[in-house]
N, CA, C and O of each residue as an XYZ file, in Angstrom:
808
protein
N      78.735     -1.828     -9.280
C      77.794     -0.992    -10.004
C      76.934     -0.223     -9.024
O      76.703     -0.892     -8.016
N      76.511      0.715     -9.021
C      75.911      2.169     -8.246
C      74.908      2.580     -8.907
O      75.373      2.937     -9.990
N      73.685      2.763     -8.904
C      72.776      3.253     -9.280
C      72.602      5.056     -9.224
O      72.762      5.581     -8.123
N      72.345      5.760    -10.176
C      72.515      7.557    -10.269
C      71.363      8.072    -11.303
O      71.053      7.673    -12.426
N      70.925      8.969    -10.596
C      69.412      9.661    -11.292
C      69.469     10.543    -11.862
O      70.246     11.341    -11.338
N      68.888     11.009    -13.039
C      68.913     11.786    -14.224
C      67.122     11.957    -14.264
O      66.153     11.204    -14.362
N      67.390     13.480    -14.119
C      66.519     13.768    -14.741
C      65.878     14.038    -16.532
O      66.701     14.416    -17.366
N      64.562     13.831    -16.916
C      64.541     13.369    -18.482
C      65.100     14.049    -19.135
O      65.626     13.422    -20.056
N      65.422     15.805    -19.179
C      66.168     16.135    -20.356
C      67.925     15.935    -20.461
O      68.677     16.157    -21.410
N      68.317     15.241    -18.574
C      69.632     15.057    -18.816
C      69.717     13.301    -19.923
O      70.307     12.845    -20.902
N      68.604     12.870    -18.813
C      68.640     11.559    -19.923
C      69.388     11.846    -21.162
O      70.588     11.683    -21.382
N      68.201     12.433    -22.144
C      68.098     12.687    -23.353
C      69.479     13.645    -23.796
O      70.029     13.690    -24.897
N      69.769     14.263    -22.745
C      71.776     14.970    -23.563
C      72.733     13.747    -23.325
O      73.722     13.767    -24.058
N      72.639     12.555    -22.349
C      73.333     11.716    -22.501
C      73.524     10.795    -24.058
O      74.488     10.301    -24.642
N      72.215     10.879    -24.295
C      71.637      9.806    -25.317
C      72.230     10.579    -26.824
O      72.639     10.086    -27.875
N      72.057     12.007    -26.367
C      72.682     12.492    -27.851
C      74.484     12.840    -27.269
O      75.351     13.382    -27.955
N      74.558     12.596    -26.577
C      76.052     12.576    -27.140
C      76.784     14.187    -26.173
O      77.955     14.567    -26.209
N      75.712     14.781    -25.464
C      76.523     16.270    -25.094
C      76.459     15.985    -23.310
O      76.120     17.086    -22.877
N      76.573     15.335    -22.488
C      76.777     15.513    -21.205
C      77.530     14.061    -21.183
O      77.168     12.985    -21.658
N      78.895     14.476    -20.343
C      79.223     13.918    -20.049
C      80.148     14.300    -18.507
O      81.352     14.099    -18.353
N      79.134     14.930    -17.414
C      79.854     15.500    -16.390
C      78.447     15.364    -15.373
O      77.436     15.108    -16.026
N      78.297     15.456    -14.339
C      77.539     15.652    -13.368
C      77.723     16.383    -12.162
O      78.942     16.544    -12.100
N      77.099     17.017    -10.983
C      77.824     17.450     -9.938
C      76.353     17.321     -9.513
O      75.237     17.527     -9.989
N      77.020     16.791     -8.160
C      76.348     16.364     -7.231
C      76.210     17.035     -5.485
O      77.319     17.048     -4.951
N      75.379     17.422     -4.817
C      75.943     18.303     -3.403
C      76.180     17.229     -2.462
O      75.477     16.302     -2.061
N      77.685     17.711     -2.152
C      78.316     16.913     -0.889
C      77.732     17.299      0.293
O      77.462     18.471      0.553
N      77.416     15.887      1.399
C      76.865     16.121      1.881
C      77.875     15.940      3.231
O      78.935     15.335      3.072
N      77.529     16.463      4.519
C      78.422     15.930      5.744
C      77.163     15.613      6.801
O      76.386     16.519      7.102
N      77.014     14.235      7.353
C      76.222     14.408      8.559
C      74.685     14.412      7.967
O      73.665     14.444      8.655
N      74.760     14.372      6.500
C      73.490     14.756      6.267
C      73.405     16.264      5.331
O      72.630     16.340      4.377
N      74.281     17.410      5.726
C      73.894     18.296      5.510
C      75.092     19.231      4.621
O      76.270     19.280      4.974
N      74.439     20.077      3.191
C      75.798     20.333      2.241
C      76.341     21.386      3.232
O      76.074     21.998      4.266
N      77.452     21.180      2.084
C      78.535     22.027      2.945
C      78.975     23.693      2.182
O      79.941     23.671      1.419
N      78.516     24.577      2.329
C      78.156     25.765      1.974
C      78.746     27.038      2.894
O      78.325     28.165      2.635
N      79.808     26.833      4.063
C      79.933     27.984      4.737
C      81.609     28.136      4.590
O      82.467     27.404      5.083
N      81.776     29.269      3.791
C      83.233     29.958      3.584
C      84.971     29.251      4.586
O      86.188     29.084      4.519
N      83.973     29.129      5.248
C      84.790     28.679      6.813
C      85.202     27.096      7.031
O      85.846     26.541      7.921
N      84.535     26.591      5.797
C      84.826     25.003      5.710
C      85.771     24.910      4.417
O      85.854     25.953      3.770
N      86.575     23.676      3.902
C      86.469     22.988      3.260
C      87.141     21.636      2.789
O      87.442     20.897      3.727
N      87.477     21.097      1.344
C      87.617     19.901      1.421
C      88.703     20.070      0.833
O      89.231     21.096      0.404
N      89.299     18.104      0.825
C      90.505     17.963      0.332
C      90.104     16.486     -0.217
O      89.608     15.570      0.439
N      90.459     16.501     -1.621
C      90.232     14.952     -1.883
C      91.782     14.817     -2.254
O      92.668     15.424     -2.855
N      91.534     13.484     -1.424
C      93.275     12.512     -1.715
C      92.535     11.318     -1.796
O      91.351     11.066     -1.572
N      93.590     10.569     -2.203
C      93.138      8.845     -2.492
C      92.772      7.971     -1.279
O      92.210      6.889     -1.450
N      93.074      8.416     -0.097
C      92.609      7.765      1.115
C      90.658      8.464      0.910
O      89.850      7.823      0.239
N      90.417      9.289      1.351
C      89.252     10.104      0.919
C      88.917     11.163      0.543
O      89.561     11.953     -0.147
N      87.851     11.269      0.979
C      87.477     13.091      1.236
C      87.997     13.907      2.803
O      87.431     13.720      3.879
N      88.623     14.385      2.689
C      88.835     15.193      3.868
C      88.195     16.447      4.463
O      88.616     17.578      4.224
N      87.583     16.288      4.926
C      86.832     17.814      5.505
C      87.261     18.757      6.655
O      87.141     18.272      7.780
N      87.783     20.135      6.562
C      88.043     20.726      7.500
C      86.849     21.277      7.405
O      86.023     21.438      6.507
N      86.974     21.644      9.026
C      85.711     21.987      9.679
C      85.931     23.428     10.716
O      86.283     23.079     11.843
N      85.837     24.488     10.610
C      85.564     25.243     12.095
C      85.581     25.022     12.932
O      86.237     25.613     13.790
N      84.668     23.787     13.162
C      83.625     23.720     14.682
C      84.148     22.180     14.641
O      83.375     21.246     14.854
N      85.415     22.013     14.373
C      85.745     20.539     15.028
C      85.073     19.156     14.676
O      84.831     18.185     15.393
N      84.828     19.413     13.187
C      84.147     18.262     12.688
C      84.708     17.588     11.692
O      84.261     16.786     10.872
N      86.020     18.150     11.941
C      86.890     17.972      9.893
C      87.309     16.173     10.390
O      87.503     15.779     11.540
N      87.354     15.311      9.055
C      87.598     13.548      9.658
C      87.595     13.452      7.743
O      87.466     14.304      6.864
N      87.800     12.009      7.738
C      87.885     11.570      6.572
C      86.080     11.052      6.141
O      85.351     10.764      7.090
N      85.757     11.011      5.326
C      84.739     10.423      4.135
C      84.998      9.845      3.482
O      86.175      9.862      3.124
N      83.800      8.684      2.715
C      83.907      7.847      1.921
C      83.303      8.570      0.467
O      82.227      9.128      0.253
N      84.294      8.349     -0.282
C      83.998      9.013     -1.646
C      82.537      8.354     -2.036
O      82.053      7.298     -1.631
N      81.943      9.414     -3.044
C      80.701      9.172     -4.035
C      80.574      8.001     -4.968
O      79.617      7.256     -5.177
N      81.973      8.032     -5.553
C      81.934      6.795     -6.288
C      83.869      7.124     -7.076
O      84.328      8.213     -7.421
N      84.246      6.381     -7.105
C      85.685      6.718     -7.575
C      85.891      5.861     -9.632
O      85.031      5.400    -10.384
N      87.107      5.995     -9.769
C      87.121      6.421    -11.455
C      87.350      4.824    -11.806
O      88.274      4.139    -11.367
N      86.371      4.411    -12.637
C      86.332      2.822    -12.802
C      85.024      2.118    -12.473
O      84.658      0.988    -12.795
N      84.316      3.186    -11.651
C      83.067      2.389    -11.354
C      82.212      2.648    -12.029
O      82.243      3.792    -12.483
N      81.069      1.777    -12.428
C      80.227      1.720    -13.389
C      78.677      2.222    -12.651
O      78.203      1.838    -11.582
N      78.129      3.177    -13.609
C      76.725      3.461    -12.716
C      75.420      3.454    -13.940
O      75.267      4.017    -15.024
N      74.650      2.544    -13.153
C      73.385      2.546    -14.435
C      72.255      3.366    -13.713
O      71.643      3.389    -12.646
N      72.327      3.959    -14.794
C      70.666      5.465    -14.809
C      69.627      5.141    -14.335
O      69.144      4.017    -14.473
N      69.128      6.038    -13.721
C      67.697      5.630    -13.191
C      67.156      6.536    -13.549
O      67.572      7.645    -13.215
N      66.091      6.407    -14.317
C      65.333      7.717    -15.449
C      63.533      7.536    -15.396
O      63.134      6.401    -15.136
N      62.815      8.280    -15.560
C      61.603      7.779    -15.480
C      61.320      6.720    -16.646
O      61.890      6.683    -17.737
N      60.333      5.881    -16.188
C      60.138      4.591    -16.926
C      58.850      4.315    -16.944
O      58.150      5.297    -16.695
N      58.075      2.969    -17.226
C      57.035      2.721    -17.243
C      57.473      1.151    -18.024
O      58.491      0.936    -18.681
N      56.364      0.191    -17.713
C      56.096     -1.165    -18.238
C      55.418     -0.620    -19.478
O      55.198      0.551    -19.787
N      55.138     -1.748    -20.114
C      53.869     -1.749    -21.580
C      52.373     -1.801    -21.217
O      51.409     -1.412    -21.877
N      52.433     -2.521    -19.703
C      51.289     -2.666    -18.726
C      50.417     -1.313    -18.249
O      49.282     -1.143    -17.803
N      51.864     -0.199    -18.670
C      51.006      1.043    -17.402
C      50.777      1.668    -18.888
O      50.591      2.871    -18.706
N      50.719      1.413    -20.106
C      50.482      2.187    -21.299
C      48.720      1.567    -21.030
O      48.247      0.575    -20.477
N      48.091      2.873    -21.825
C      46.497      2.683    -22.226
C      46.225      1.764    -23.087
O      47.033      1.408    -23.944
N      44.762      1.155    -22.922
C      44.441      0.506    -24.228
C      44.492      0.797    -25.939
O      44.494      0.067    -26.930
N      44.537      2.561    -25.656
C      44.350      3.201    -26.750
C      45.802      2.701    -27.875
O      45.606      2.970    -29.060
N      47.332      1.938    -27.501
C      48.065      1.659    -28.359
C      47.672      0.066    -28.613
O      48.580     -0.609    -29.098
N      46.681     -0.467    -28.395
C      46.113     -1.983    -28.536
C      47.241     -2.625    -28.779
O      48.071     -2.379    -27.904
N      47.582     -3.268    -29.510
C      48.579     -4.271    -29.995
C      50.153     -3.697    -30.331
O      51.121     -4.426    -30.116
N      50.303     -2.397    -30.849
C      51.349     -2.003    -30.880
C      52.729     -2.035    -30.138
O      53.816     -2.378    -30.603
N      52.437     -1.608    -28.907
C      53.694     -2.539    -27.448
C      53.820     -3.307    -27.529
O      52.864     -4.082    -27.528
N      55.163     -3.766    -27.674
C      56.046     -5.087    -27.231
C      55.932     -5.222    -25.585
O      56.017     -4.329    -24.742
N      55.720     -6.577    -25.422
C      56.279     -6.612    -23.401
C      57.632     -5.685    -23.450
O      58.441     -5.529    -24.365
N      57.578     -5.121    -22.110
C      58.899     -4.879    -21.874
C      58.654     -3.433    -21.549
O      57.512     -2.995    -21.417
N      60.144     -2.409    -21.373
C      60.823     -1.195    -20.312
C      59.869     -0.417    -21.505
O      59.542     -0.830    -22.618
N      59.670      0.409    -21.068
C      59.578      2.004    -21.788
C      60.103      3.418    -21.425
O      59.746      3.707    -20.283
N      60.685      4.197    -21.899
C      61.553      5.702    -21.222
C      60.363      6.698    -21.827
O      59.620      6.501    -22.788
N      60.441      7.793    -20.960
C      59.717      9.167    -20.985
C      60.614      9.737    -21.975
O      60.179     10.049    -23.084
N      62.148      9.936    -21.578
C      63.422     10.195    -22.460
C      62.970     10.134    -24.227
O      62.968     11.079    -25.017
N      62.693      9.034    -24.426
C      62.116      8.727    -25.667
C      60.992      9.249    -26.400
O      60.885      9.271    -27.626
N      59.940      9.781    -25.322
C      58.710      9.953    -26.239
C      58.662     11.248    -25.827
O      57.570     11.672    -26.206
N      59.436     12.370    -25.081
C      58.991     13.704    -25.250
C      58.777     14.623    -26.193
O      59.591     14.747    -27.107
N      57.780     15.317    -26.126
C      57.591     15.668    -27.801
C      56.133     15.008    -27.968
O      55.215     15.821    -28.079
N      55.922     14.153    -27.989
C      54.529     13.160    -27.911
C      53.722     14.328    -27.455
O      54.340     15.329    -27.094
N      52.305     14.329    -27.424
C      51.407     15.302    -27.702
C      50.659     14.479    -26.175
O      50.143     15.182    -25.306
N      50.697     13.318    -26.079
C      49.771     11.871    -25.148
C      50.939     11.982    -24.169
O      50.538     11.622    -23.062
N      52.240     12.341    -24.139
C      53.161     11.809    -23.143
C      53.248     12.187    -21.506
O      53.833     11.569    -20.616
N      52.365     13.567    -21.419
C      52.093     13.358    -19.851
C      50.922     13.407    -19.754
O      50.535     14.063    -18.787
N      49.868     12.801    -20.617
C      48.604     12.533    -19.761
C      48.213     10.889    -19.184
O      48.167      9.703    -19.513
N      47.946     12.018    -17.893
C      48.505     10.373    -16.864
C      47.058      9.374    -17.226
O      46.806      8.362    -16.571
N      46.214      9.850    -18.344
C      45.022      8.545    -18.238
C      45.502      7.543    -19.529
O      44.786      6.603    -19.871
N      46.787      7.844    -20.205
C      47.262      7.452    -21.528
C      48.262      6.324    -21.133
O      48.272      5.160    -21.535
N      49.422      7.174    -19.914
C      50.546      6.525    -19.154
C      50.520      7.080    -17.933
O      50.081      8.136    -17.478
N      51.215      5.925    -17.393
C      51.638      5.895    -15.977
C      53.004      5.496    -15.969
O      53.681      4.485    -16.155
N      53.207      7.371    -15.516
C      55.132      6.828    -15.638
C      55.365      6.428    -13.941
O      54.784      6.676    -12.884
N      56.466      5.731    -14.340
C      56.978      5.628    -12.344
C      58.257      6.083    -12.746
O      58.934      5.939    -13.764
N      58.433      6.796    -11.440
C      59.480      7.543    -11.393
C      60.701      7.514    -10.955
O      60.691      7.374     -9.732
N      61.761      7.583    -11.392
C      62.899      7.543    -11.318
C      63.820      6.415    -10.524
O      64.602      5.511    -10.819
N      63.236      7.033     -9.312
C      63.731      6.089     -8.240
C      63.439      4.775     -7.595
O      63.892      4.337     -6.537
N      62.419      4.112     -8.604
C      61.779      3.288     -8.256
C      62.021      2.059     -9.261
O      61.401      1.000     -9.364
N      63.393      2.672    -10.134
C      64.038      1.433    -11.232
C      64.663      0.828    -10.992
O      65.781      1.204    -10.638
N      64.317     -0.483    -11.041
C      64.799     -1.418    -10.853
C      65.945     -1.773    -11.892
O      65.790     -1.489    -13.080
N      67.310     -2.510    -11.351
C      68.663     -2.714    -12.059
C      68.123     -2.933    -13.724
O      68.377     -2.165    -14.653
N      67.279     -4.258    -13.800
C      67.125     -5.057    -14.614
C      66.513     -4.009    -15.382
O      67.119     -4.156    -16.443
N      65.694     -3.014    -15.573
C      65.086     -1.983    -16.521
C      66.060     -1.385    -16.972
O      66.176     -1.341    -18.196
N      67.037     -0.755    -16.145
C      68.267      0.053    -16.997
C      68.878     -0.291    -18.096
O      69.383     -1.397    -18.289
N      68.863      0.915    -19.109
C      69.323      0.788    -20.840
C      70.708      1.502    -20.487
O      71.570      0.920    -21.146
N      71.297      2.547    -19.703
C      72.224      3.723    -19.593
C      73.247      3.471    -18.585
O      73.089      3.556    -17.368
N      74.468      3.105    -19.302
C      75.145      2.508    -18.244
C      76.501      3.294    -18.308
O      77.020      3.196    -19.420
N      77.449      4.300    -17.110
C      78.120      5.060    -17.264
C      79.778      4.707    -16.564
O      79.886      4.294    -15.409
N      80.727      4.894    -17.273
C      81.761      4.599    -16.689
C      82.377      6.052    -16.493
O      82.477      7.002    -17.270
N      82.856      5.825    -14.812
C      83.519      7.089    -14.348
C      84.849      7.075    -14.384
O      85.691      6.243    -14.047
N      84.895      8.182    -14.870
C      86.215      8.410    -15.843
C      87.363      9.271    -14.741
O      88.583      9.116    -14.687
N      86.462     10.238    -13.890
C      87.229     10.788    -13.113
C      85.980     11.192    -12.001
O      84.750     11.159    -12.025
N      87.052     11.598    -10.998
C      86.485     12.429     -9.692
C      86.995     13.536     -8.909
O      87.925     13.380     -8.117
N      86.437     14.621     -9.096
C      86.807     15.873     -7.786
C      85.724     16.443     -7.273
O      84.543     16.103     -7.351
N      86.327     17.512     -6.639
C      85.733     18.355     -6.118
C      85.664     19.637     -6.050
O      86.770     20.145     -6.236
N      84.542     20.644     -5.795
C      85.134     22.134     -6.150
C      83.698     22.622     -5.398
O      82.939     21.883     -4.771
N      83.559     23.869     -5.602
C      82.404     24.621     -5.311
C      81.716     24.968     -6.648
O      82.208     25.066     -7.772
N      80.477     25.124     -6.235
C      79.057     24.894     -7.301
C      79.967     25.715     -8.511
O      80.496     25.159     -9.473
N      80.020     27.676     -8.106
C      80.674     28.575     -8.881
C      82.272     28.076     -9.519
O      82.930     28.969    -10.053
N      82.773     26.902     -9.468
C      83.855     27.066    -10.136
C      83.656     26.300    -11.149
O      84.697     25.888    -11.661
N      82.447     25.873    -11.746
C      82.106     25.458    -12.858
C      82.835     26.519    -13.963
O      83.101     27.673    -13.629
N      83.142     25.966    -15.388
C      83.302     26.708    -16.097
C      82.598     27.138    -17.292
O      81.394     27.082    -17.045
N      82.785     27.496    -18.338
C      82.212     27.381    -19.848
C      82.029     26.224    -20.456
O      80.984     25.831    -20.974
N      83.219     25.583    -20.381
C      83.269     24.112    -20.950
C      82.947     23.264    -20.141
O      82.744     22.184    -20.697
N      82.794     23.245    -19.008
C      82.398     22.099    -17.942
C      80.601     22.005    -17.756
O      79.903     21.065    -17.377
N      80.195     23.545    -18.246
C      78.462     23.917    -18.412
C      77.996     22.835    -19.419
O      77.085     22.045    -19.171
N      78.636     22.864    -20.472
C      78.551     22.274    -22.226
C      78.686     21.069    -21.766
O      77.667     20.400    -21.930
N      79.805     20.360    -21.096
C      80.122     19.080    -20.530
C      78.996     18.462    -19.494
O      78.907     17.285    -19.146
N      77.941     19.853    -18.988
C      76.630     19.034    -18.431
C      75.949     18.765    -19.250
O      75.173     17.931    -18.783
N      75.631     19.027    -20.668
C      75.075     19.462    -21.459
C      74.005     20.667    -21.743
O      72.984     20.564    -22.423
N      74.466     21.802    -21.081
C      73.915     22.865    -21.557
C      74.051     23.428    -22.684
O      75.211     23.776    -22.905
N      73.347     23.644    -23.451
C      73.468     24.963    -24.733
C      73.274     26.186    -24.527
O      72.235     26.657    -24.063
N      74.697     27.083    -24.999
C      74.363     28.402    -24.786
C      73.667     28.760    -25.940
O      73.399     27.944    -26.823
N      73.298     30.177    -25.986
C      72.448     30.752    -26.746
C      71.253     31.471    -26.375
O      71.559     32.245    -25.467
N      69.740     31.586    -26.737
C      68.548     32.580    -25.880
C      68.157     31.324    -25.115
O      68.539     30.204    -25.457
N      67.637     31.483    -24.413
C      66.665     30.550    -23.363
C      65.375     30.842    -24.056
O      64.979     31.830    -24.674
N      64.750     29.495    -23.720
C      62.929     30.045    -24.320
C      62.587     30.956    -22.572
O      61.890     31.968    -22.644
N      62.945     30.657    -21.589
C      62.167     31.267    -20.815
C      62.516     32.496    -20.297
O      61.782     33.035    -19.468
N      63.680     33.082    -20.727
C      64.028     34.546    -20.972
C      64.319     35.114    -22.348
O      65.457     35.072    -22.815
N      63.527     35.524    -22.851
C      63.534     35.672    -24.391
C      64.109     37.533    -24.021
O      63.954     38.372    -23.134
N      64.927     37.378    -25.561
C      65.607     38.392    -25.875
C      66.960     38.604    -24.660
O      67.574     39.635    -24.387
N      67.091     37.456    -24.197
C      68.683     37.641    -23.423
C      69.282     37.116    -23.937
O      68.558     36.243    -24.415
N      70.799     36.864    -24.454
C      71.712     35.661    -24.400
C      72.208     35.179    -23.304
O      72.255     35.939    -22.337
N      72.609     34.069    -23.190
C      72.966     33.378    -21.554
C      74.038     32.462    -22.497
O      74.058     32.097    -23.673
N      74.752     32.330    -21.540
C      75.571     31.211    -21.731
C      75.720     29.950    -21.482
O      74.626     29.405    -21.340
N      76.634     29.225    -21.363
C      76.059     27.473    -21.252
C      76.118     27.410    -19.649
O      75.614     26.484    -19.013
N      76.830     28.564    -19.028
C      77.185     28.628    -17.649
C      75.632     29.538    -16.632
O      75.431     29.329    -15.436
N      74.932     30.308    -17.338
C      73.944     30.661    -17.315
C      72.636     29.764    -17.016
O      71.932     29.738    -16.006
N      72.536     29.000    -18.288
C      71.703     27.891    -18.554
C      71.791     26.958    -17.381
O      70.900     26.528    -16.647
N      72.869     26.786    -17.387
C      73.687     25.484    -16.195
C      72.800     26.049    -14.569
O      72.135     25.359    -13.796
N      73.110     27.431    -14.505
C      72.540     28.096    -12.882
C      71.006     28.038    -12.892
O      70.341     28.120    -11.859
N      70.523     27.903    -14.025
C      69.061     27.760    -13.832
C      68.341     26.847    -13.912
O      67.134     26.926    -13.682
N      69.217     25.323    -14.411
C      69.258     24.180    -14.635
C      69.284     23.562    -12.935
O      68.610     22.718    -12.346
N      70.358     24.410    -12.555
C      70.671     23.890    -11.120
C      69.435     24.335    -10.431
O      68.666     23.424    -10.124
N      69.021     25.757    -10.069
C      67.874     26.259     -9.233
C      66.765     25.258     -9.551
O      66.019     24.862     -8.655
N      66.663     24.904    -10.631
C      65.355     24.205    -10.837
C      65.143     23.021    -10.363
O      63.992     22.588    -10.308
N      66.163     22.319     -9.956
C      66.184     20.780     -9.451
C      66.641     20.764     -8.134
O      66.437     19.836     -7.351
N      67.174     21.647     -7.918
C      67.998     22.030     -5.954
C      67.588     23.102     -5.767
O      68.417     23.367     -4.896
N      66.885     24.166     -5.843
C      66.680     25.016     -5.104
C      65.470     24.741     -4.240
O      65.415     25.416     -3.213
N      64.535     23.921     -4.445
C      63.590     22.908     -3.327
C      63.982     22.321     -2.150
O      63.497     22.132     -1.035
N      65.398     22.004     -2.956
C      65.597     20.992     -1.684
C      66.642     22.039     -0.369
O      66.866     21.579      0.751
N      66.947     22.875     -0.636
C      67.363     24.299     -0.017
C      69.031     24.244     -0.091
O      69.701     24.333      0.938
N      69.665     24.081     -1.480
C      70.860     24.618     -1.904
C      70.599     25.066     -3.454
O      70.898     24.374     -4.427
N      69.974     26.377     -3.501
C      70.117     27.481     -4.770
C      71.461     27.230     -5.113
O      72.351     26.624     -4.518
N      71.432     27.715     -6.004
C      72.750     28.053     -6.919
C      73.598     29.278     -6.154
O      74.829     29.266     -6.137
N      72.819     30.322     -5.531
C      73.520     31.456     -4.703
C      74.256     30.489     -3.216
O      75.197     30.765     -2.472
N      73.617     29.683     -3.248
C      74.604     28.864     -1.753
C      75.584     29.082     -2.133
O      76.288     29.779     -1.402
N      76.074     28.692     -3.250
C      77.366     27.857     -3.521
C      77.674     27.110     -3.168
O      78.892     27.260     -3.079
N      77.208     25.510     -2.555
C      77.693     24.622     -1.820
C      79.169     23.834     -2.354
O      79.471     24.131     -3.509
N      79.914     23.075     -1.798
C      80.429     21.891     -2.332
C      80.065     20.816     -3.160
O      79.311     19.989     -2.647
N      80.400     20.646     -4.240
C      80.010     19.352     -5.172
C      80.870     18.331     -5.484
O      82.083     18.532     -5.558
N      80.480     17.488     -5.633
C      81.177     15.723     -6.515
C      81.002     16.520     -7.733
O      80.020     17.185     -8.066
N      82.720     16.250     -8.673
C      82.145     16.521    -10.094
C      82.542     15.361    -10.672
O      83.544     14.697    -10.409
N      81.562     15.125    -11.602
C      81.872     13.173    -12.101
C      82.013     13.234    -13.651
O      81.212     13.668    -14.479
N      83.148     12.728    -13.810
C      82.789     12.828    -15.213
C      82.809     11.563    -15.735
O      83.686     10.889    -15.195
N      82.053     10.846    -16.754
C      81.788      9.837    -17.380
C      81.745      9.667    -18.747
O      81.634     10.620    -19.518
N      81.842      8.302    -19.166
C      81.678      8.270    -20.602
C      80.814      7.098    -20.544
O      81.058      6.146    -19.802
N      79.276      7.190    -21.728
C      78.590      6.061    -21.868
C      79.380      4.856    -22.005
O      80.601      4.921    -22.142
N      78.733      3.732    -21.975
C      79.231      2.517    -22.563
C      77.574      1.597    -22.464
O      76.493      1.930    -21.979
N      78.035      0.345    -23.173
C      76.979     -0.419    -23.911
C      76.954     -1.196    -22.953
O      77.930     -1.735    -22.432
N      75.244     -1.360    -22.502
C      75.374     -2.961    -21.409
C      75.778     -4.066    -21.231
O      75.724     -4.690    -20.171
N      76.336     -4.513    -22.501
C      77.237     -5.759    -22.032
C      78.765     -5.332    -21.720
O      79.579     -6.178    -21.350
């Protein structure tokens, strides 16, 4: 079992039923792999990387098809909730996933979420079996593979009066969570594409 992070609105497309794909940036040495002049080969021994500059060798895959990975999503105890729900909490996990929409849900004097990466096995509700594994570049996503992250095409609230597509949605989905960490969606880097299907914790 492998632990893998979701951010809350992917949470929440898992939970309803519309993502069932991920992509992830491959990394070499540390660093993605984004220059025309490189690339990969997955076979069942590994990942293979040709290289330019004399760096091409085998890799150890991300995670291969059979392995099980439980979510790591923002959370919180019943402990980090305010006095203001008195008796109402049960001991036990709480998800952000769950209460967005809540009017109280990010004011941090109400809750104290901890974040993502800081979940422990035993909290995890979301447990994913990988169904398959490749590889490709960011752009060879498709229409159906956008929908399969769970994007919805249609207007965006934050470009009103455009239509975008689920492949659209998907590039701005991506900028928003990687373009910080310095692979935009215009990189085009190399990705893990994972695809999974929920299953129940026992």
């Amino acid at each position: 079992m492998k632990p893998i992070i979701f951010s809350t609105p992917m949470v929440q497309a898992i939970l309803e039923g519309r993502k069932t794909q991920t992509r992830r940036v491959i990394k070499i040495n540390g660093y993605p792999i984004t220059s025309p002049e490189e690339s990969l080969e997955l076979t069942k021994e590994g990942l293979i990387y040709h290289s330019f500059c004399s760096m091409s060798g085998y890799y150890k895959l991300l995670c291969q098809p059979g392995d099980i990975l439980w979510v790591r999503e923002t959370w919180c105890t019943h402990e980090d909730m305010a006095d203001v729900f008195e008796n109402q909490l049960r001991p036990g996990y709480y998800y952000k996933a769950n209460e967005i929409g809540k009017e109280w849900v990010n004011d941090r004097e109400i809750v104290k979420w901890r974040p993502s990466i800081f979940m422990p096995r035993e909290a995890a509700r979301i447990f994913l079996r990988v169904l398959n594994v490749r590889v490709e570049r960011l752009h060879d996503i498709t229409e159906e593979d956008a929908k399969a992250e769970g994007c919805i095409d249609g207007k965006s609230k934050d470009v009103l009066k455009f239509d975008l597509t689920a492949r659209d949605v998907f590039a701005k989905l991506w900028n928003s969570i990687n373009a910080k960490r310095g692979y935009r969606w215009e990189t085009n880097p190399w990705v893990w594409v994972i695809e999974f299907e929920r299953i129940n914790k026992e």
